[in-house]
C-alpha positions as CSV (number, residue, x, y, z in Angstrom):
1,X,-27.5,-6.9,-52.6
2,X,-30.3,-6.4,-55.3
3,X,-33.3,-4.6,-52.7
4,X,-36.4,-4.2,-53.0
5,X,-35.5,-8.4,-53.0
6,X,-34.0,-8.3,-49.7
7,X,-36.2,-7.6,-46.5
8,X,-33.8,-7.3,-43.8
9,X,-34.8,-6.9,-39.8
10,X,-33.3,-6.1,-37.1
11,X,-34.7,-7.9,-34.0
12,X,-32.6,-6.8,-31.3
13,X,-32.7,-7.9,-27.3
14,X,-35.4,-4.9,-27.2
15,X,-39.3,-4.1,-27.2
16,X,-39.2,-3.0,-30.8
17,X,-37.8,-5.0,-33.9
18,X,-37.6,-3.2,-37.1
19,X,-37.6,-4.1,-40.9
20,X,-36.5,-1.9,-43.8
21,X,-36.1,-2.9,-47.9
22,X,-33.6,-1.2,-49.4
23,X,-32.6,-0.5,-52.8
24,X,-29.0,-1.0,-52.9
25,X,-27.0,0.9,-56.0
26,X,-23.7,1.7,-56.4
27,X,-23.6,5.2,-55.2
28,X,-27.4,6.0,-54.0
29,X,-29.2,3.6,-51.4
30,X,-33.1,4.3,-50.7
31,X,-35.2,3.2,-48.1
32,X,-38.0,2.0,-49.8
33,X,-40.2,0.2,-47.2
34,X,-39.5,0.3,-43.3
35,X,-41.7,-0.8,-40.4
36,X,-41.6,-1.0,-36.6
37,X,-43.5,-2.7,-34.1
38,X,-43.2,-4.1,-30.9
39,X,-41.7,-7.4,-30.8
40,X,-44.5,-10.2,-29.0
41,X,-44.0,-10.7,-25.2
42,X,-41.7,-13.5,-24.3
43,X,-40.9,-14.8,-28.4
44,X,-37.4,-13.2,-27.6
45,X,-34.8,-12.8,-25.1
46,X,-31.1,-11.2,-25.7
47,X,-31.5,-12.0,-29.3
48,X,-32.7,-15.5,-28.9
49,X,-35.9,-16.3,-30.6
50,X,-37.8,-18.1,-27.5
51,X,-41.4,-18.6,-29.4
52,X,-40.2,-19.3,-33.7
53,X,-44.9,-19.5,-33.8
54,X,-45.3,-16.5,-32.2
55,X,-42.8,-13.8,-33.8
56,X,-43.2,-15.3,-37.1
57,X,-46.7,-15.1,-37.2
58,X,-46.5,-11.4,-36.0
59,X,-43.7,-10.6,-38.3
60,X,-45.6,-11.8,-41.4
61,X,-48.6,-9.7,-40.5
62,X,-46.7,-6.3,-40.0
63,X,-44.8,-7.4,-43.6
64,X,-48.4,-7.7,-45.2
65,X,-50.0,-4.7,-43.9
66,X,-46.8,-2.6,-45.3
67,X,-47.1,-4.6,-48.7
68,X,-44.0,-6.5,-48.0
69,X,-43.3,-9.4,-49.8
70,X,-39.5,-10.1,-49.9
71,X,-39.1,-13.8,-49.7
72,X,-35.0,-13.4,-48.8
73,X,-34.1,-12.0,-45.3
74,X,-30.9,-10.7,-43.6
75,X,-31.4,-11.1,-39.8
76,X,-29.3,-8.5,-37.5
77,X,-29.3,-9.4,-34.1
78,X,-27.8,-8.2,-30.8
79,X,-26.9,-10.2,-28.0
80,X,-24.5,-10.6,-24.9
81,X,-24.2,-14.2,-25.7
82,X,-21.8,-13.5,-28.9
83,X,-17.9,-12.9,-27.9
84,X,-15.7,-11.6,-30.2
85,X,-11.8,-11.3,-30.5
86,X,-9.4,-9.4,-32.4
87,X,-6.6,-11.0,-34.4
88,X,-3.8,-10.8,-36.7
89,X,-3.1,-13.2,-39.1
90,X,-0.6,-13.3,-42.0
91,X,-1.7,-14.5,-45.1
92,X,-1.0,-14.0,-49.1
93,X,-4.3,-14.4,-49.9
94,X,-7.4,-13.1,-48.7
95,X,-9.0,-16.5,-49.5
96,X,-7.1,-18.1,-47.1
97,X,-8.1,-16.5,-44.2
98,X,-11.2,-18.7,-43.6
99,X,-8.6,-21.8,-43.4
100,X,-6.5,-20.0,-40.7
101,X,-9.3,-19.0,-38.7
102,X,-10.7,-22.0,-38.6
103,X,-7.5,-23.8,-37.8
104,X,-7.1,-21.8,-35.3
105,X,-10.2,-20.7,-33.5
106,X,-9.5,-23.0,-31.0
107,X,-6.2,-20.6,-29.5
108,X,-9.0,-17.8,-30.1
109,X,-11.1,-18.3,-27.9
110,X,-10.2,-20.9,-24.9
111,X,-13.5,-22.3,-24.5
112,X,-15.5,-25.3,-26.1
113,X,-17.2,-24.1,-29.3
114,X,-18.9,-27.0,-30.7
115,X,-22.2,-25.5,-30.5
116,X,-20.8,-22.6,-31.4
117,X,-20.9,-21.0,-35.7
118,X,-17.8,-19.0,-36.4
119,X,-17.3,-16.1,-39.0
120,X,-15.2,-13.4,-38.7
121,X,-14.9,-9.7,-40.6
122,X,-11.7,-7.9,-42.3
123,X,-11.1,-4.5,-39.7
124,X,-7.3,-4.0,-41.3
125,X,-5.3,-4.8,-44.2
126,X,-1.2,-4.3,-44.0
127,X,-0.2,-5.0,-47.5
128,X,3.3,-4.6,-47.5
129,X,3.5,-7.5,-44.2
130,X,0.5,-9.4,-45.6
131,X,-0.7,-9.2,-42.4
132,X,-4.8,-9.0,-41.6
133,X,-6.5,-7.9,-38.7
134,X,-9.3,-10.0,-38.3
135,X,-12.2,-9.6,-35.8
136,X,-13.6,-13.2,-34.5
137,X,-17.3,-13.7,-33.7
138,X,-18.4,-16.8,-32.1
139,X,-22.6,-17.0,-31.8
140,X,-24.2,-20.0,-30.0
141,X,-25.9,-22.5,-32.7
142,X,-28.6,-22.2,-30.4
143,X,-29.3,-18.7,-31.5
144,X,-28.5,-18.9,-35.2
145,X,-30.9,-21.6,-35.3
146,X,-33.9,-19.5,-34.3
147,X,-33.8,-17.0,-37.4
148,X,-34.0,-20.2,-39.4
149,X,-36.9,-21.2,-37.4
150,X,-38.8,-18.2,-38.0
151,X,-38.2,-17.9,-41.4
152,X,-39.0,-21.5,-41.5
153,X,-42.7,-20.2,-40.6
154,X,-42.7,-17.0,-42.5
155,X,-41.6,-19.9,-45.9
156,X,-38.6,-17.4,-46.2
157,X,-35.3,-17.9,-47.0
158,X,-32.0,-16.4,-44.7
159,X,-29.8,-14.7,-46.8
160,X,-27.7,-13.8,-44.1
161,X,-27.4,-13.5,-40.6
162,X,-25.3,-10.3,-39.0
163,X,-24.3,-9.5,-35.8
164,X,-25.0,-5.2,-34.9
165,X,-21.2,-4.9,-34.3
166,X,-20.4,-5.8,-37.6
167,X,-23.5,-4.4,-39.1
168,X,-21.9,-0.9,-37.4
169,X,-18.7,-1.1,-38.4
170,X,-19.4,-2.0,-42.1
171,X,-21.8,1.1,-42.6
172,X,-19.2,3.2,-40.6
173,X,-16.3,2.6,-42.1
174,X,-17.6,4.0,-45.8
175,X,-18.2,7.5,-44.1
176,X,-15.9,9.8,-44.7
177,X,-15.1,10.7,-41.2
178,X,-11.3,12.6,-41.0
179,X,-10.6,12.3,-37.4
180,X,-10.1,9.1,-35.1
181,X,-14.1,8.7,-34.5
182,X,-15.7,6.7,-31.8
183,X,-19.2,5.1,-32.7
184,X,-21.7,4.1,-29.9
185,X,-24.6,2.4,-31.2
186,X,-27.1,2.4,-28.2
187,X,-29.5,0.0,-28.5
188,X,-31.8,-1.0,-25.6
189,X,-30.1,-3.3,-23.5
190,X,-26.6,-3.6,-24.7
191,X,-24.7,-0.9,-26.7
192,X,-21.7,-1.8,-29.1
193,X,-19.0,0.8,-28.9
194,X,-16.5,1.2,-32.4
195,X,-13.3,3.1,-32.9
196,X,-12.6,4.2,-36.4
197,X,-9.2,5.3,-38.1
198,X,-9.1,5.9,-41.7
199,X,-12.1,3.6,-42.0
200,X,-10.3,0.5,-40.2
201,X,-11.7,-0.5,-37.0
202,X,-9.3,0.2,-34.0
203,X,-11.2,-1.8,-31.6
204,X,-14.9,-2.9,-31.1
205,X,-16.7,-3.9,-27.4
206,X,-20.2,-5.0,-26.6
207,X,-21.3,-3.7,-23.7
208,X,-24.3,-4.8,-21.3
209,X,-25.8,-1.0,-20.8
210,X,-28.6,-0.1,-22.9
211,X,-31.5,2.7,-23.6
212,X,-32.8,0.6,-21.0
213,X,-30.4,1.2,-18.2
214,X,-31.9,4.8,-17.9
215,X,-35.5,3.9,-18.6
216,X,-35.4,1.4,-15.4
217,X,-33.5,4.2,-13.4
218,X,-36.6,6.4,-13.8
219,X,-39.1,3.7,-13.4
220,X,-38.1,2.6,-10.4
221,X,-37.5,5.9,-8.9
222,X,-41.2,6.2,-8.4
223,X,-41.1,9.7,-8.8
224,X,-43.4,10.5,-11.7
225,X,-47.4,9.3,-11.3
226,X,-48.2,7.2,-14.6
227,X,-44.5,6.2,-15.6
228,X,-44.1,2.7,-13.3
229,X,-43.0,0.1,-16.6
230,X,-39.5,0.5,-18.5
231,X,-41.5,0.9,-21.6
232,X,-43.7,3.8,-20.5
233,X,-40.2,5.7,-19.1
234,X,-38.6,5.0,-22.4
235,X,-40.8,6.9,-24.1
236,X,-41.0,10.0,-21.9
237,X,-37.0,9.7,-22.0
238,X,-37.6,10.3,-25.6
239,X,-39.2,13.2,-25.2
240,X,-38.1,14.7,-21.6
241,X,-34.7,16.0,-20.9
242,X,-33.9,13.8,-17.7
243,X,-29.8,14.0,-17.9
244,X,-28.0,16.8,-16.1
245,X,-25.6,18.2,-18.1
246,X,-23.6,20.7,-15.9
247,X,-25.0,24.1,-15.5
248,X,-28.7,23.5,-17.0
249,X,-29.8,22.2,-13.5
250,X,-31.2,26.0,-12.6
251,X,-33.1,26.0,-16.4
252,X,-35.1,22.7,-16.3
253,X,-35.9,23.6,-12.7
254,X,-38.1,26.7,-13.7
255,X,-39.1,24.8,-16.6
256,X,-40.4,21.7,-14.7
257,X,-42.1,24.1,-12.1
258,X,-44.0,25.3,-14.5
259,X,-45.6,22.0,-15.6
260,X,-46.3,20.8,-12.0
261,X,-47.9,24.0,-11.6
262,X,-49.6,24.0,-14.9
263,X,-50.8,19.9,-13.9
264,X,-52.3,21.4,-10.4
265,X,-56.0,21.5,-11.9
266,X,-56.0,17.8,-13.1
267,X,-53.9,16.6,-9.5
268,X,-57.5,18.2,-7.7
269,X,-59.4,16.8,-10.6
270,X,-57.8,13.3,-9.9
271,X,-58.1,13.8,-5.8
272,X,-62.1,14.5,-6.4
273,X,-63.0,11.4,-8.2
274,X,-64.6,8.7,-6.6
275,X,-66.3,6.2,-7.5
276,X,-70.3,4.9,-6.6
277,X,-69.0,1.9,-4.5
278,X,-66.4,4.1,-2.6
279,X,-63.8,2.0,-3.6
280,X,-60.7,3.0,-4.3
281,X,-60.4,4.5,-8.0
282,X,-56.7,4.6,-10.0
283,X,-56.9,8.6,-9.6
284,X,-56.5,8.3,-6.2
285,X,-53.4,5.9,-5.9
286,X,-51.9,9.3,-7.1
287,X,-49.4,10.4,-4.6
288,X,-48.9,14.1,-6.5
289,X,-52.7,15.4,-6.0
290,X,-51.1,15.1,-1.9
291,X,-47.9,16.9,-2.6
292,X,-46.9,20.3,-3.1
293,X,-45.6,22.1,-6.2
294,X,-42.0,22.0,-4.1
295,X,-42.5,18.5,-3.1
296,X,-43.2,17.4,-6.7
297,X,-40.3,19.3,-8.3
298,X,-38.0,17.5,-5.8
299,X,-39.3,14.4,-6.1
300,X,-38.7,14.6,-10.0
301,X,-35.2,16.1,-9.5
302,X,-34.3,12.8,-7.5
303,X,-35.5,11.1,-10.9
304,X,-33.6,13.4,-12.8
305,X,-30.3,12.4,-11.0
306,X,-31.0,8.1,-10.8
307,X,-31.5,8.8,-14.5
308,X,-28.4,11.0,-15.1
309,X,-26.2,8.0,-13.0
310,X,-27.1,5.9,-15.2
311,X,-26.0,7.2,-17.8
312,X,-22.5,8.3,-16.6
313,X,-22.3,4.4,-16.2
314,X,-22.6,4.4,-20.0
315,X,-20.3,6.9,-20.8
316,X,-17.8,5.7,-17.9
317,X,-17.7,2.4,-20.1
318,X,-16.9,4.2,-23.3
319,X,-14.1,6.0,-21.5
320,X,-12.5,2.3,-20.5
321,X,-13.1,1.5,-24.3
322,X,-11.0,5.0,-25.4
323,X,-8.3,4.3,-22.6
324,X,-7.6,0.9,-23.8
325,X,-7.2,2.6,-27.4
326,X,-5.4,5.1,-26.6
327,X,-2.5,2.7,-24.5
328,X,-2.3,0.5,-27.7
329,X,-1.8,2.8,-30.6
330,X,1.0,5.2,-28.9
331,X,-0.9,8.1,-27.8
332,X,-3.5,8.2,-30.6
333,X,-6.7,9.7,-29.5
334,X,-10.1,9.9,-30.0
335,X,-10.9,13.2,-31.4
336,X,-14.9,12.9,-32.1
337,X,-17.7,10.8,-30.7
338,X,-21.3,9.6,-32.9
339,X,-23.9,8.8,-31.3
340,X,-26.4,6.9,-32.8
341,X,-29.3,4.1,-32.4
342,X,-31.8,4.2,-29.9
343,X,-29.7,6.0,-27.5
344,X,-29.6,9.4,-30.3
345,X,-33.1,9.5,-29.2
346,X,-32.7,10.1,-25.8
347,X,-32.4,13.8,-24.7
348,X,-29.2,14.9,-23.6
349,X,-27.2,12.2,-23.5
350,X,-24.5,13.3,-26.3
351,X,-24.4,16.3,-24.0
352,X,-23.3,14.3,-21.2
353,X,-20.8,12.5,-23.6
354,X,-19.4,15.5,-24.2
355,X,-18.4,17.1,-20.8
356,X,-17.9,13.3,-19.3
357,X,-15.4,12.6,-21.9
358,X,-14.1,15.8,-23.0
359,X,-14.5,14.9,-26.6
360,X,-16.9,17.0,-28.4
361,X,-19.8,14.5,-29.4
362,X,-23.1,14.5,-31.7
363,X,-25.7,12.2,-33.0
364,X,-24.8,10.5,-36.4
365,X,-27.0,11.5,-39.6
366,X,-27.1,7.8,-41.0
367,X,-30.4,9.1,-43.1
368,X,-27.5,11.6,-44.8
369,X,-27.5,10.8,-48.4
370,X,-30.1,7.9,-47.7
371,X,-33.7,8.9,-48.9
372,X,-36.8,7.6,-47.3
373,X,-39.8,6.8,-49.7
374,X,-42.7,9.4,-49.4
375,X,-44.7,5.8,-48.3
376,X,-41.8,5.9,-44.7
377,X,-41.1,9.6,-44.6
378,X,-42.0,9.2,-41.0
379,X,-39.1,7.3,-40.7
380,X,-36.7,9.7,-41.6
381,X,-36.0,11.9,-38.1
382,X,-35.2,8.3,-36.8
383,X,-33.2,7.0,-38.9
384,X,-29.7,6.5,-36.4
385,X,-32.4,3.9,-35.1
386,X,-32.2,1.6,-38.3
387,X,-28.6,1.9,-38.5
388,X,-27.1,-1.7,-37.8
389,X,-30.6,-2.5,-40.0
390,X,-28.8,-0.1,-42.9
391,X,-25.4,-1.9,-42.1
392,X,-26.0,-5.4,-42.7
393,X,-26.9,-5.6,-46.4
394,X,-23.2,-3.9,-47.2
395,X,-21.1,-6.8,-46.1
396,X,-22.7,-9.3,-43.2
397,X,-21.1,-12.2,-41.2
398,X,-23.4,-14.6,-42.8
399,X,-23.6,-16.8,-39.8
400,X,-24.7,-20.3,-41.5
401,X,-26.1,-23.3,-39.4
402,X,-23.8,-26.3,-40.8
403,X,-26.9,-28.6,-41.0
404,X,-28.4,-25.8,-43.4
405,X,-25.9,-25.9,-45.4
406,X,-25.2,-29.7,-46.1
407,X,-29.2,-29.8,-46.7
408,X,-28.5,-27.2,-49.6
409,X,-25.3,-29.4,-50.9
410,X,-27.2,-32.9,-50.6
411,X,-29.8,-31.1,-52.8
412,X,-26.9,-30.1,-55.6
413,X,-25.7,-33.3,-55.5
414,X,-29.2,-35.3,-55.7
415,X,-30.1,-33.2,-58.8
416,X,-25.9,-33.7,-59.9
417,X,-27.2,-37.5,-59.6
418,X,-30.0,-37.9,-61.2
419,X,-28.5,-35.9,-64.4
420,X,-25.7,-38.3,-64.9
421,X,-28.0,-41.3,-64.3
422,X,-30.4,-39.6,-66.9
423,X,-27.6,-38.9,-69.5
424,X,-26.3,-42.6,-68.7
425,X,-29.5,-43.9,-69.1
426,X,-30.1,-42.6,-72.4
427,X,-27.1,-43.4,-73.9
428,X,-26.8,-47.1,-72.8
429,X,-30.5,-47.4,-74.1
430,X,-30.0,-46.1,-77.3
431,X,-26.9,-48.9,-77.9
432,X,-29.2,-51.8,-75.9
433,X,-31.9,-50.9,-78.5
434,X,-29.6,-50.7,-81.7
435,X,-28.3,-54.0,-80.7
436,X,-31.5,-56.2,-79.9
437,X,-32.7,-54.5,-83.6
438,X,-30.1,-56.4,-84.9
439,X,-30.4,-59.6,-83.2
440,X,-33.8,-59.9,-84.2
441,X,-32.4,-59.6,-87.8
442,X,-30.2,-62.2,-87.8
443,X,-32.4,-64.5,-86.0
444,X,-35.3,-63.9,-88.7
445,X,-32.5,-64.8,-91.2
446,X,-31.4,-67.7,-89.5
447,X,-34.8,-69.3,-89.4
448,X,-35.2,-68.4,-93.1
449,X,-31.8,-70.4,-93.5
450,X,-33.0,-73.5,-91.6
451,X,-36.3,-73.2,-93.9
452,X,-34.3,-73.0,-96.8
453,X,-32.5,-76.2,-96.1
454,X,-35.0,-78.0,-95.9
455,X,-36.3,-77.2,-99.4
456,X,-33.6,-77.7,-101.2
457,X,-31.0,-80.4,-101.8
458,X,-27.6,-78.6,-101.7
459,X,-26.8,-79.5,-98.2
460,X,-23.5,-78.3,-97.9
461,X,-24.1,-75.1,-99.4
462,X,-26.7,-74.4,-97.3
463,X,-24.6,-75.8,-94.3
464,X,-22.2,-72.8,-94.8
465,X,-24.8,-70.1,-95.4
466,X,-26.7,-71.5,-91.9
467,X,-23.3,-71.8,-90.3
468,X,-22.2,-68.2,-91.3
469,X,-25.7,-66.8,-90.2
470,X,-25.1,-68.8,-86.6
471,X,-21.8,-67.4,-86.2
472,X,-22.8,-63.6,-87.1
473,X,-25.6,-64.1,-84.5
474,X,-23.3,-65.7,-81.4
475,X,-21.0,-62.4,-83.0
476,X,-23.9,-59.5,-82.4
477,X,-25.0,-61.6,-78.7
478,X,-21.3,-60.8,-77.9
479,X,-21.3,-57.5,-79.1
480,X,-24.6,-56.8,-76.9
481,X,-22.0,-58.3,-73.9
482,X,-19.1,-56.4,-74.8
483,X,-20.8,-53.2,-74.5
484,X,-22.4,-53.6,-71.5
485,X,-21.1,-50.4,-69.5
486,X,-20.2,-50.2,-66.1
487,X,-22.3,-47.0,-65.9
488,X,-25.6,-49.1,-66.0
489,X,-25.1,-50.3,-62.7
490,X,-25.2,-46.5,-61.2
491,X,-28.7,-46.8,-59.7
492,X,-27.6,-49.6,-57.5
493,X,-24.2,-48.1,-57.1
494,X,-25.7,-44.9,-56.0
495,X,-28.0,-46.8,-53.8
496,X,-25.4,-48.5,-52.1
497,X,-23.2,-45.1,-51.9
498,X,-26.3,-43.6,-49.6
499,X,-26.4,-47.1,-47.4
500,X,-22.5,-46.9,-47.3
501,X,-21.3,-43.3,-46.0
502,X,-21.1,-41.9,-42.6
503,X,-23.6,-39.0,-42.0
504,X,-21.5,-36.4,-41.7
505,X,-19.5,-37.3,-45.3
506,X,-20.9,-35.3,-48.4
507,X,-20.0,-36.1,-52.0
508,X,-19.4,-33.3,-54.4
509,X,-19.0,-34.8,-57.5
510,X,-19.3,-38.3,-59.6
511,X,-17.3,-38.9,-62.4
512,X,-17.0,-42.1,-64.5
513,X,-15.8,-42.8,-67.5
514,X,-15.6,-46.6,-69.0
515,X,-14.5,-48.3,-65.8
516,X,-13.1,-45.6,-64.1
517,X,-15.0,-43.9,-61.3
518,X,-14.4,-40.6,-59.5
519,X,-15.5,-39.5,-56.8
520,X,-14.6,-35.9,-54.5
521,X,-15.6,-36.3,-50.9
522,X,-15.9,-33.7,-47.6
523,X,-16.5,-34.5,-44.3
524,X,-14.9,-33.4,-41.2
525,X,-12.2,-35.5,-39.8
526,X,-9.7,-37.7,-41.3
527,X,-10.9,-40.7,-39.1
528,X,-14.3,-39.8,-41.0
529,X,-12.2,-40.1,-44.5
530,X,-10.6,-43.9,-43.6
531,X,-14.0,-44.7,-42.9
532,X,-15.2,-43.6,-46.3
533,X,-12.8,-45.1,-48.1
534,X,-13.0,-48.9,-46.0
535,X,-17.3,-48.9,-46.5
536,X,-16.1,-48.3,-50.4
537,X,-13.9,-51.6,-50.5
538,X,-17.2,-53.7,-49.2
539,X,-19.6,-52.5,-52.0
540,X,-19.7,-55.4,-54.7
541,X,-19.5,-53.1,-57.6
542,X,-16.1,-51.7,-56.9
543,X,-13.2,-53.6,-58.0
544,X,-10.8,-51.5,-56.2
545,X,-10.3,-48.2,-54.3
546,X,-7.3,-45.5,-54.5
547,X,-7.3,-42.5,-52.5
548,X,-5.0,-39.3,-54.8
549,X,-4.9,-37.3,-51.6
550,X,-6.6,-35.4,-47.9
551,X,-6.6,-32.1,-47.9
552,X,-7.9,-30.0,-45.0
553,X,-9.7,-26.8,-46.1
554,X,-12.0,-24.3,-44.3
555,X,-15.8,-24.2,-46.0
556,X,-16.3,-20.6,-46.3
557,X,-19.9,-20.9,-46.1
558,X,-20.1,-23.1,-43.0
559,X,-16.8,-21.8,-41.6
560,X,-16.0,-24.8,-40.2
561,X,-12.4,-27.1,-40.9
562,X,-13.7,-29.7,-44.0
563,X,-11.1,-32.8,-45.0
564,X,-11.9,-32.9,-49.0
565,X,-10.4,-35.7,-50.9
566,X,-10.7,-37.6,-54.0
567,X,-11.5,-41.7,-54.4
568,X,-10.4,-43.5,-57.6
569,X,-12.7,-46.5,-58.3
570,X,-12.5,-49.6,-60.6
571,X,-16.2,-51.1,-61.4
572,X,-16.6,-54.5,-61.2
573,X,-15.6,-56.3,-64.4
574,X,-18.7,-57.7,-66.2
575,X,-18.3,-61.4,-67.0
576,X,-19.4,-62.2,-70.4
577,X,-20.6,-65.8,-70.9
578,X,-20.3,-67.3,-74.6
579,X,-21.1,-70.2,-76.5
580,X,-19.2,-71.4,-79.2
581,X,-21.3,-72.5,-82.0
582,X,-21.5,-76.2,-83.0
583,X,-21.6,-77.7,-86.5
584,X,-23.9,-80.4,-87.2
C-alpha cells in the first residue's frame, strides 16, 4: 500500500469513526494524518451505513478540515452481522484456494448466501501436508454495498473493504510476541477476541460485549448526577476507575470520599438556585445536594459494582474463547493477554483480566515503532484505539460487490472494443482507399481507349488494347471484392454481441483473424454458457459456432464460482458478385 495515497477509516458499530493515512514502507510505517469524530446520529447501525448523504457529507468535511485528500479508501468495519468459520483445506497451490472456497462455501456455512460476499484470510500454512487453515468471512451484500455508497458521495474510490477481525489478526501476527498471546480488541459494542501462536491465528470469535456494555451499566445505575447517556459514562469510564479489582475496594473508597466531600460546596450551590418563575431549575433535579457524604459514597459504590459485572461478563467470554483453545491444541495454553482498542482506555479493566483469568495481562503498544506526525501527536497515547484502522492496509479481505466489479470489466472490455475496431478500421481503409485509387485509373484509361477508337482506323488493334483495359478493370473490381475482410463487419457484430448475451455473461477478449473469431466468455453457470453459445448460432454474421471447452474457476476479486470458456467462430462468407466482360 503506497500511503499518503490511501485514506483508510474505520467506522465501527460505535459513536466515533476514525480515519488515519499512513505511509506504508518496508520496515517503518508513520501515521501521517489521523482524525476522529463522532459518527452522525442514525447514518449507522452495527456497521451498516443507514444514511450514505449524511455520513458522506460529514466524512468529507472532517477529511477537508485535516487537509485530507486521498481519493482511494480502505473501509474497516465491525459488525455482528458477519459470521466467520475456520477451515482446512488441502491445496498445492496457494492460488487455488479461492476455487476451493468457493466450491465449497456452501458445506461452510449451512445457510443461504446469495446476498451474501465471501473472502476468506490464510491463519496457517502446513507445508509438508499442503494443508491451509483458512478462516471464512461471509458479510451481507447489504452492508458491503454501503461503503460503496458513501464513497459514491465522497467521488472516492474503495480500495478495499476489511472486516476488524482480520484487520487484528494481520497487524498481530507481525509482532514478535514469544508466548501463546490472546488479543482482545474492544471496541464499543462488540469486541473480537484472537489467539496467537508463532504468528498463526489459533482461533478468532466476535463477540456482542463492547466498551459499551460498561458505559450502559453505569448509566443506568443512576448513581452519579450528570452521567444519564451511554456517551457521557463512556467518557468518565475513561477517566474514572469504576472496576474492582480485588483488594483496592478500601483505596478508591477514601479516594472517592474525598471528592463527594470536596463537591459539597457546589451540591448547596446547586440546592440554592432558583429561578424568577419558581419553576423548577436542572440544579434542583439533583438528588446528591439531598444526600449525605455516606449516602453518596454508597450510591456510587453500587455503580462501581453494576460496572465491574459487566465487565466480568467480558472477561467470562474470553475465558470460553481460551477453554475452547486450550481442549483443541492438547493442553496448549494461553500464557499472555493484549488488550487493546477502546477497551485499553477504560481504567482497570486489564486488571480485572488479570485476576479473572489468571493470566497476567496488559494494554498493547500498537503506536511501538509507529510514529505519529507532530500535525497528530495527540493521537499518540491512543493509538490501541486505531489499531484494526493500522491493520487493514497490511493485508485486507477486500470484500468486492460483484456488480462493482463486472462494471470495472465491462469498462476494460468497451475500451478492448473499441481498440480493435479502431486498428481494424484503419487498416481496412487504407486497402479500400488503395484500391478505389486504382479503379479510377483504369477507368480514366479506359475512356481514353474508347476515345482513341474512335479517332483512329485500326479497329482491331484498338479492340485488344480496350479489351485488355476492360478486363484489368473487372480484375481490380474483384480485387476490391476479394479483400473485403470479415473484420469490417465488427461494428454490427459487436452490436449484435450486446443485443445477444444474457446479463450476467461478460466477454474478456475478442480475437479474429481472417475468418476466424475468438471469443473467451465468464458468466456463472453452465446453463448460462449453452445459452451463450445458442444466441451465437442466430446472429447472421456467424457461420458457425465451436465451443474448445467450460471450465469452472473462482474470480479472486469477486470471490464468487465463474464458468469461463472459449467460442470459435466462422464469419459469414462474403459473396462476391462478378461480371464477365463482353466483347463487342
Amino acid at each position: 500500500v503506497t500511503a499518503p495515497k490511501i485514506a483508510e477509516l474505520q467506522a465501527e458499530n460505535a459513536n466515533k469513526t476514525k480515519a488515519a493515512v499512513l505511509s506504508m514502507g518496508k520496515k517503518k510505517q508513520t501515521v501521517r494524518k489521523a482524525i476522529v469524530f463522532d459518527t452522525p446520529k442514525n447514518a449507522m447501525e452495527d456497521g451498516y451505513i443507514r444514511d450514505y448523504t449524511l455520513f458522506a457529507e460529514q466524512l468529507l468535511l472532517k477529511l477537508r478540515e485535516a487537509e485530507i485528500k486521498a481519493k482511494d479508501i480502505v473501509f474497516t468495519f465491525s459488525s455482528n452481522k458477519v459470521i466467520s468459520r475456520e477451515v482446512i483445506v488441502t491445496a498445492a497451490k496457494e492460488t487455488l484456494l479461492k476455487n476451493i472456497v468457493m466450491s465449497e462455501v456452501d458445506e461452510y456455512f449451512p445457510m443461504d448466501l446469495s446476498e451474501h460476499v465471501i473472502s476468506y484470510s490464510i491463519i496457517g500454512h502446513d507445508k509438508e501436508s499442503q494443508q491451509y487453515r483458512l478462516m471464512i468471512y461471509a458479510a451481507p451484500e447489504e452492508l458491503i454495498s454501503g461503503y460503496y455508497g458513501v464513497a459514491k458521495e465522497m467521488r472516492c474510490n474503495v480500495a478495499a473493504i476489511d472486516f476488524t477481525g482480520n484487520a487484528v489478526f494481520q497487524w498481530m501476527k507481525r509482532s514478535t510476541l514469544e508466548e501463546v498471546s490472546l488479543v482482545v480488541e474492544v471496541a464499543e459494542n462488540s469486541s473480537v477476541i484472537t489467539i496467537l501462536n508463532n504468528g498463526e491465528m489459533g482461533v478468532q470469535r466476535t463477540i456482542n460485549y463492547g466498551a459499551s456494555l460498561l458505559a450502559e451499566a453505569l448509566a443506568e445505575s443512576g448513581s452519579y448526577d450528570g452521567i444519564t447517556t451511554k456517551e457521557a459514562a463512556l467518557e468518565v469510564l475513561l477517566k474514572q476507575d469504576f472496576i474492582n479489582v480485588g483488594d483496592g475496594e478500601e483505596k478508591w473508597r477514601q479516594s472517592e470520599l474525598e471528592k463527594i466531600r470536596s463537591g459539597r460546596f457546589q451540591r448547596m450551590e446547586n440546592g440554592a438556585t432558583e429561578n424568577e418563575a419558581g419553576e423548577v431549575t436542572e440544579a434542583e433535579r439533583s438528588v446528591e445536594r439531598l444526600l449525605s457524604d455516606e449516602e453518596i459514597l454508597n450510591r456510587r459504590a453500587i455503580a462501581r459494582e453494576d460496572v465491574t459485572e459487566a465487565a466480568r461478563m467480558l472477561v467470562s467470554n474470553m475465558r470460553r474463547v481460551m477453554d475452547y483453545y486450550n481442549s483443541k491444541n492438547g493442553g496448549v495454553t494461553v500464557q499472555k493477554i493484549y488488550v487493546t482498542g477502546l477497551g485499553a482506555s477504560i481504567q482497570g479493566l486489564d486488571g480485572m483480566v488479570t485476576q479473572e483469568l489468571d493470566v497476567p495481562a496488559e494494554i498493547y503498544n500498537v503506536t511501538e515503532g509507529v510514529p505519529f506526525s507532530k500535525e497528530v501527536a495527540e493521537y499518540e497515547d491512543k493509538g490501541q484505539e486505531f489499531l484494526s484502522t493500522f491493520g487493514a492496509v497490511l493485508a485486507p479481505l477486500g470484500f468486492r460487490l460483484a456488480s462493482a466489479e463486472v462494471a470495472e470489466k465491462k469498462k476494460t472490455l468497451v475500451i478492448l472494443s473499441l481498440a480493435v475496431f479502431a486498428v481494424s478500421a484503419i487498416a481496412i481503409a487504407s486497402l479500400v482507399i488503395y484500391t478505389q485509387v486504382e479503379i479510377n485509373k483504369q477507368e480514366k484509361k479506359q475512356k481514353q481507349f474508347k476515345k482513341e477508337i474512335e479517332a483512329i482506323q485500326e479497329i482491331e488493334q484498338l479492340r485488344e488494347v480496350f479489351l485488355a483495359s476492360q478486363q484489368s478493370v473487372r480484375i481490380m473490381t474483384e480485387t476490391d471484392a476479394l479483400t473485403f475482410s470479415e473484420v469490417e463487419q465488427l461494428n454490427e457484430l459487436i452490436t449484435a454481441l450486446e443485443r445477444a448475451f444474457p446479463k450476467r455473461s461478460l466477454v474478456q477478449s475478442v480475437v479474429i483473424s481472417g475468418e476466424l473469431m475468438t471469443i473467451s466468455f465468464t458468466t456463472v453457470t453452465k446453463e448460462e454458457a449453452a445459452k451463450v453459445l445458442m444466441q451465437l448460432k442466430e446472429i447472421p454474421y456467424i457461420q458457425s459456432v465451436s465451443n474448445s471447452g467450460i471450465v469452472e474457476k473462482l474470480d479472486e476479486v469477486t470471490n464468487r464460482t465463474e464458468v469461463a470458456f472459449t467460442v470459435n467462430c466462422v464469419l459469414q462468407k462474403y459473396e462476391v458478385e462478378t461480371t464477365e466482360g463482353t466483347e463487342e
